[in-house]
C-alpha positions as CSV (number, residue, x, y, z in Angstrom):
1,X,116.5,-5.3,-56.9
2,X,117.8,-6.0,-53.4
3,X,120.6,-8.6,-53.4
4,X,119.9,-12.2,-52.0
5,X,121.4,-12.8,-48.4
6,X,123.9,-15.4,-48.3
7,X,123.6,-18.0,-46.0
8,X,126.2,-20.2,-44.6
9,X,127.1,-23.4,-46.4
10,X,126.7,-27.1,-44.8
11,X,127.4,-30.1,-46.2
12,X,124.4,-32.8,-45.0
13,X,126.8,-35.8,-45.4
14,X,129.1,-34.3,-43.5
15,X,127.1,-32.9,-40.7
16,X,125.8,-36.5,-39.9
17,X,128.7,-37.8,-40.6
18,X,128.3,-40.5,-43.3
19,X,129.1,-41.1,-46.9
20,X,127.0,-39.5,-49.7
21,X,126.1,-43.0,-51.1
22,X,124.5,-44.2,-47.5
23,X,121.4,-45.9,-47.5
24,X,118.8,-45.4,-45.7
25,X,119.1,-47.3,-42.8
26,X,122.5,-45.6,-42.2
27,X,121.5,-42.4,-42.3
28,X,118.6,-42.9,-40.1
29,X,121.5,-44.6,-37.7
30,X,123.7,-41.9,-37.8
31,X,120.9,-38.9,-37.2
32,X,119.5,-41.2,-33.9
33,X,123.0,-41.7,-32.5
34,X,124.0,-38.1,-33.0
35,X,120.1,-36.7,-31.9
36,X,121.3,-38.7,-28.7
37,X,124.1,-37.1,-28.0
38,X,123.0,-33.1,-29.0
39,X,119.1,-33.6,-28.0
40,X,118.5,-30.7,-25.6
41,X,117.3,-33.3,-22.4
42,X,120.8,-34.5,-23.1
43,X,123.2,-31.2,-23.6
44,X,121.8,-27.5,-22.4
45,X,124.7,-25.8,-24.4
46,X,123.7,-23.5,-27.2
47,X,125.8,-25.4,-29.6
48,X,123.9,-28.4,-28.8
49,X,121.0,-27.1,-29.8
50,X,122.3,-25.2,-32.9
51,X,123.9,-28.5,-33.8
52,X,120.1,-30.5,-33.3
53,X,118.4,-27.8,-35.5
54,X,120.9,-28.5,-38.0
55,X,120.9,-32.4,-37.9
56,X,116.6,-32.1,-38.0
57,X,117.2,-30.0,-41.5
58,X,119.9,-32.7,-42.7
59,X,117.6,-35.7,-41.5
60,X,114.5,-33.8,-43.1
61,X,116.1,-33.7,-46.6
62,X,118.4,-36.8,-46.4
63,X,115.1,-39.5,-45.5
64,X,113.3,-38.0,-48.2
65,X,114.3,-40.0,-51.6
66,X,112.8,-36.9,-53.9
67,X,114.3,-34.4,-51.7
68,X,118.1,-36.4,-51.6
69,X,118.1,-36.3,-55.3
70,X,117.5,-32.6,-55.5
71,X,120.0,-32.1,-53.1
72,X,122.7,-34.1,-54.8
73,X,121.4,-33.2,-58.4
74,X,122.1,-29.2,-56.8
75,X,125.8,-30.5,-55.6
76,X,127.0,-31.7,-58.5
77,X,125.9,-28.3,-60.3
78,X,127.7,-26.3,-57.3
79,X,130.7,-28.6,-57.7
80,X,130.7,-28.1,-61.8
81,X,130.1,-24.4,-61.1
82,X,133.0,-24.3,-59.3
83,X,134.9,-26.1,-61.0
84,X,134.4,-23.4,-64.4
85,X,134.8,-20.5,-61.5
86,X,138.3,-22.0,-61.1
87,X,139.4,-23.1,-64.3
88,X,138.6,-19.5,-65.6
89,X,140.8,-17.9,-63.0
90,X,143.4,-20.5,-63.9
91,X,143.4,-22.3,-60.5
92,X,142.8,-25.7,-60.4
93,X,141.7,-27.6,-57.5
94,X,140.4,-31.2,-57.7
95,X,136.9,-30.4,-56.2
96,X,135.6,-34.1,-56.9
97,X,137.5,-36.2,-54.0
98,X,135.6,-37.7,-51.6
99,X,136.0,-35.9,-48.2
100,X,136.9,-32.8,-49.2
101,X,135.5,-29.8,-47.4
102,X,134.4,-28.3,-50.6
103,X,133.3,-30.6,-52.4
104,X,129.7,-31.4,-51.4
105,X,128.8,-27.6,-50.1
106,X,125.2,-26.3,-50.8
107,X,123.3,-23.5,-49.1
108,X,120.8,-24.4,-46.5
109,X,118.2,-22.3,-48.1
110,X,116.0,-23.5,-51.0
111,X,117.4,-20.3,-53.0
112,X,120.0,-21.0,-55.6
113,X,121.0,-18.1,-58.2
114,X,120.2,-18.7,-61.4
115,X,123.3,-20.0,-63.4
116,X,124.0,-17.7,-66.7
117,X,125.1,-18.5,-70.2
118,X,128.4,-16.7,-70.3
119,X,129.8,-19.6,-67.2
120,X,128.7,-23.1,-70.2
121,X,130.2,-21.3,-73.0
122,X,133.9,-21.7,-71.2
123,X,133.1,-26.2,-71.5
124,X,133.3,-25.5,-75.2
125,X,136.8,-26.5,-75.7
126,X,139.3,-29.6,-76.0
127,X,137.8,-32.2,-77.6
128,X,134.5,-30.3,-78.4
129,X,135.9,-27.9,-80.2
130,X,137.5,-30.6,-82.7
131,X,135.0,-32.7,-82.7
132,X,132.6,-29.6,-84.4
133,X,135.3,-29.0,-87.2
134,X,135.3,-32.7,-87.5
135,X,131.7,-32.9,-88.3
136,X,132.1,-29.4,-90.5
137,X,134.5,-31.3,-92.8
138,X,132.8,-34.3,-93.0
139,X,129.6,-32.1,-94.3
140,X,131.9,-30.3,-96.7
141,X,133.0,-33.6,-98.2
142,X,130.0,-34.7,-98.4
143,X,128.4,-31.9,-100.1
144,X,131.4,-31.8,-103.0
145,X,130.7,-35.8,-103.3
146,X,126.7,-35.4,-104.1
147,X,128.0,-32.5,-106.5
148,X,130.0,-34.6,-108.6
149,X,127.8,-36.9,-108.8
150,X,124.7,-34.5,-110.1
151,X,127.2,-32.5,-112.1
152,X,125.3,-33.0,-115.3
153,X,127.4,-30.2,-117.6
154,X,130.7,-32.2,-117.6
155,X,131.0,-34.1,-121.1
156,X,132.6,-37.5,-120.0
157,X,132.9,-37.9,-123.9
158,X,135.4,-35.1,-125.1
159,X,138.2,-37.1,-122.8
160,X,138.9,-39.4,-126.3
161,X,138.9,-38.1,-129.3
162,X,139.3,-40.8,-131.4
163,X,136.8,-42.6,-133.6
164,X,133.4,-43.6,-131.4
165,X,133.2,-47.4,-130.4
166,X,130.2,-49.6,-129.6
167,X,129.7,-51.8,-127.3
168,X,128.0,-54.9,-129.3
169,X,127.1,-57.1,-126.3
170,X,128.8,-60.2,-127.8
């Protein structure tokens, strides 16, 4: 099977130049002010009109409430994959600031490789990792409590062996 072909990253925030918790109204702001300035009637450079392709695609996805949440729902999993990707080759980066260049970095193109098992199973650690034998000997106690309390071969009387007293009542 043919590998996929790579395209290059862009960040949407970044390319229209406003915060990833903008509304609506901002972002529709910043793409007219910046479609201004790169529209081709404006600039004939070819960067220009790279530059107003890309803000279209940005503008497309950003306006579009479903297709924003996809978007940032598919950061945060790039951001979490990277941040495993790193702590398994013991370098670590704080990926999760706000204005960092990688921190909000998706492919253009709706193809996103499939993430494997073997990159989750590093999370179990820490805190998980104690909190599971936690659990495990709170279930062994448990278990050794209900069997004591069903043991029914233990003779409770053989403890004294003196003469046998009743208990009259009075």
């Amino acid at each position: 099977m043919p590998e996929a072909r790579r395209t290059e990253s862009v960040d949407l925030y970044e390319l229209l130049e406003i915060s990833p918790r903008a509304s609506q109204d901002v972002i529709q702001a910043a793409y007219r002010v910046l479609a201004r300035t790169n529209h081709p009637d404006v600039n004939t450079t070819a960067a220009a009109a790279l530059r107003i392709r890309q803000l279209n695609a940005a503008y497309t996805v950003l306006s579009d409430s479903a297709a924003r949440a996809r978007y940032d729902l598919e950061c945060s999993r790039v951001r979490r994959n990277e941040r495993i990707t790193q702590a398994n080759n013991e370098v670590r980066v704080d990926t999760t600031r706000f204005g960092s260049k990688r921190s909000r970095v998706l492919p253009i193109s709706p193809a996103v490789p499939p993430h494997r098992v073997e990159e989750r199973l590093p999370m179990l650690g820490g805190h998980a990792l104690l909190g599971l034998l936690v659990v495990a000997a709170m279930a062994g106690f448990l278990l050794v409590v209900v069997w004591a309390a069903f043991d029914t071969t233990a003779d409770y009387n053989s403890v004294y062996d003196g003469p046998k007293v009743e208990w009259s009542g009075r």
